[in-house]
C-alpha positions in Angstrom: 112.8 170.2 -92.4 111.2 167.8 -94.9 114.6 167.1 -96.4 115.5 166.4 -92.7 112.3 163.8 -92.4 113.0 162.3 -95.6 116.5 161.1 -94.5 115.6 159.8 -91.6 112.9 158.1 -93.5 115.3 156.5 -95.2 118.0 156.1 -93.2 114.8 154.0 -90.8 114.2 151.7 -93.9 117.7 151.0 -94.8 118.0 150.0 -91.0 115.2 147.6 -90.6 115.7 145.9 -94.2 117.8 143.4 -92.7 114.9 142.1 -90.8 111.3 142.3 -89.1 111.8 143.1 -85.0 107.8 142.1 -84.9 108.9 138.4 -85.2 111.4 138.7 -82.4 112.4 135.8 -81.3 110.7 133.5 -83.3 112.6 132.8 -86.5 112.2 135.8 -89.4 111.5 134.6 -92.4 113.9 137.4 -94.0 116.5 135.5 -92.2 118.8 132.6 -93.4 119.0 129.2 -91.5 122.8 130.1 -90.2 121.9 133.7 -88.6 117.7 133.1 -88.1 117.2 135.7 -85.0 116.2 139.5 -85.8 118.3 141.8 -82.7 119.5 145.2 -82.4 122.7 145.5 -83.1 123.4 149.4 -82.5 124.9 150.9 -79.5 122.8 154.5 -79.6 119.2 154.8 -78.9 118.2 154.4 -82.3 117.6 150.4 -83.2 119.3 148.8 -86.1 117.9 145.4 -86.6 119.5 142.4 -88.3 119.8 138.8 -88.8 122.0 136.8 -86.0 123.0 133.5 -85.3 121.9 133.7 -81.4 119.7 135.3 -78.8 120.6 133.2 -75.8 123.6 131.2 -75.2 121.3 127.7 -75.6 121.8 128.7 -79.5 125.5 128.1 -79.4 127.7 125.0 -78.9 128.8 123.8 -75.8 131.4 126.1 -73.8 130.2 129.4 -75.8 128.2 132.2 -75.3 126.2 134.5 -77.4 127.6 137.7 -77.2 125.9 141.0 -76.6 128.4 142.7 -77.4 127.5 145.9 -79.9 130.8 148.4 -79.1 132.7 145.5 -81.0 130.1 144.2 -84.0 129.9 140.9 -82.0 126.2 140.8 -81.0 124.4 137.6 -82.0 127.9 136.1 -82.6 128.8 132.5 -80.2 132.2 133.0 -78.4 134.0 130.3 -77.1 134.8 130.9 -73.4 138.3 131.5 -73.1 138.3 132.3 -69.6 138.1 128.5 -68.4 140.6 127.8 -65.4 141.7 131.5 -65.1 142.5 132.8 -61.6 139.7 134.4 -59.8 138.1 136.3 -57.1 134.1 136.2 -56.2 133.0 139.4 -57.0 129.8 140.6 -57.2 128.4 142.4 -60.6 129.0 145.7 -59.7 132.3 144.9 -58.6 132.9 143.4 -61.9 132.3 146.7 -64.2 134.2 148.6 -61.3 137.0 150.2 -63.6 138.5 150.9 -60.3 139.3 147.0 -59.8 141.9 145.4 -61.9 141.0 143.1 -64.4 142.7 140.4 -63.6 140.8 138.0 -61.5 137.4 139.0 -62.9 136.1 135.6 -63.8 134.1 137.7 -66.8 134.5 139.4 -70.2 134.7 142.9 -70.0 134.3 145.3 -73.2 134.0 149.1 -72.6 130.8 151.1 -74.0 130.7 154.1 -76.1 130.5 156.4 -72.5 133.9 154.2 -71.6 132.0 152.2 -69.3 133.1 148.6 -68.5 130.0 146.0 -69.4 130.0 142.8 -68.6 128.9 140.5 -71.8 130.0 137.2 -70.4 129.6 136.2 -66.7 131.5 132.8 -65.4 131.3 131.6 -62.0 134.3 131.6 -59.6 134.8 128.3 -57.8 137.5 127.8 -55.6 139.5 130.8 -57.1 139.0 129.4 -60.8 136.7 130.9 -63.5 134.3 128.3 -64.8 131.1 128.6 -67.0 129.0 127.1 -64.9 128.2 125.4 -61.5 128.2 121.7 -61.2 127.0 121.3 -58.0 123.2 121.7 -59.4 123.8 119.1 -62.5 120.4 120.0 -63.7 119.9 120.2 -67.3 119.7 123.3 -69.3 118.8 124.5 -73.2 115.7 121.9 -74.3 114.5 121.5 -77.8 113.6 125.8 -78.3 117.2 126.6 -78.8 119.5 126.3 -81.6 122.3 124.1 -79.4 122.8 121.2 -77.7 120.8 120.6 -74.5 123.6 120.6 -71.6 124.7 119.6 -68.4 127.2 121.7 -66.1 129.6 118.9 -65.0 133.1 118.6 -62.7 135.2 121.1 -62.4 132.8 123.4 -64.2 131.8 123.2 -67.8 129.1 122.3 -69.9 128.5 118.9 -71.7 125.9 116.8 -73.4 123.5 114.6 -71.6 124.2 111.6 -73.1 128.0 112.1 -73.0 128.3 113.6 -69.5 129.0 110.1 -68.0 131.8 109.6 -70.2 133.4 112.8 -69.2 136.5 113.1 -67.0 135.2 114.8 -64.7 132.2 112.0 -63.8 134.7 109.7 -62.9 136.5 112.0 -60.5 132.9 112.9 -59.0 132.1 109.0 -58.5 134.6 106.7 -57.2 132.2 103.7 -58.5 133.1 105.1 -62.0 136.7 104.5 -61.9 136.6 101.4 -60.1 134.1 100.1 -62.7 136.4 101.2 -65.4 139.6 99.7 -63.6 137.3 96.3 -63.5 136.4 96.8 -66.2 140.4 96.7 -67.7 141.6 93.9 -65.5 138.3 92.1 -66.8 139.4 92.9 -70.4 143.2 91.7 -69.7 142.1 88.7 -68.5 140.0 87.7 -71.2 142.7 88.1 -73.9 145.2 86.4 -72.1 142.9 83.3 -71.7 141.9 83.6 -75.0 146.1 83.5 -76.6 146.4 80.7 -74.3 143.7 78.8 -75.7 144.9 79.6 -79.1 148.3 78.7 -78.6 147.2 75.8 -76.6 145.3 74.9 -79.9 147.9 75.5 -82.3 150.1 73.0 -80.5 147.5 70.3 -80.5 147.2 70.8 -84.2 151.0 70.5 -84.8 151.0 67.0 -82.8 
């Protein structure tokens, strides 16, 4: 029995050395700056705790999630989401893990758990029978200055982009007719200019030669 208790002694220390779960989620100080987050990373009852780049998708980039995965070593990891324009059905989250229901038009990614039970560790959104990440029709702003990624905004048809950047997107100009006109303005404007510019200057030249 005290053999017993020693292992597991043991075996409890050689589990947490990766990192202090007290700090959770602040940053660990036994962490490095590219993985600075203290999760469990086990899939059984007993908690295994080590350093990870993420603990919410605001720590990753743009169009990635943080997985929370654990029956594939992934948790803590950013995934890109692949899943972007699939076909799609709105189901509900039960109807998601249903084994029952094929895969294929789940706008989600599905591993299976160590009872062979579908979980879902990624969640889109179906719009008009295409998997997106997100929902534009809010355009509120998400991640601020606690996370370890870009603050975002969910823009047209469906994914995520900066702030700053989002009126520059493709998918702003298809949202706001004003945009494209502006910008085909905008080109006429700038075809204009050069052309009265090269007929100055050759206008000029020929002065010159006379």
């Amino acid at each position: 029995m005290l053999r017993v208790l020693l292992l597991s002694a043991c075996f409890i220390s050689v589990a947490f050395a990766a990192c202090n779960p007290t700090l959770f989620p602040v940053f660990d100080s036994s962490c490095d700056a590219k993985t600075p987050f203290c999760r469990n990373t086990n899939t059984t009852a007993f908690p295994v705790f080590n350093c990870v780049a993420c603990r919410t998708n605001c720590d990753c980039d743009q169009n990635e999630y943080c997985s929370i995965d654990r029956w594939s070593n992934t948790v803590g990891t950013c995934q890109k989401i692949d899943l972007s324009g699939k076909a799609c059905f709105p189901m509900s989250s039960l109807q998601l893990v249903n084994s029952t229901i094929p895969s294929e038009g789940k706008c989600a990614v599905l591993v299976t758990d160590s009872q062979s039970n579908l979980q879902a560790v990624w969640t889109g959104v179906c719009m008009q029978g295409k998997c997106r990440a997100c929902d534009y029709s809010g355009g509120s702003q998400t991640c601020g200055a606690e996370s370890m990624g870009p603050p975002r905004v969910c823009v047209f048809p469906g994914e995520f982009n900066t702030p700053h950047s989002r009126f520059w997107s493709g998918g702003a100009y298809y949202e706001d007719p004003i945009r494209v006109w502006l910008a085909i303005f905008f080109i006429f404007i700038l075809i204009i200019t050069l052309a009265n510019v090269g007929t100055a200057f050759f206008a000029f030249r020929g002065h010159t030669k006379h």
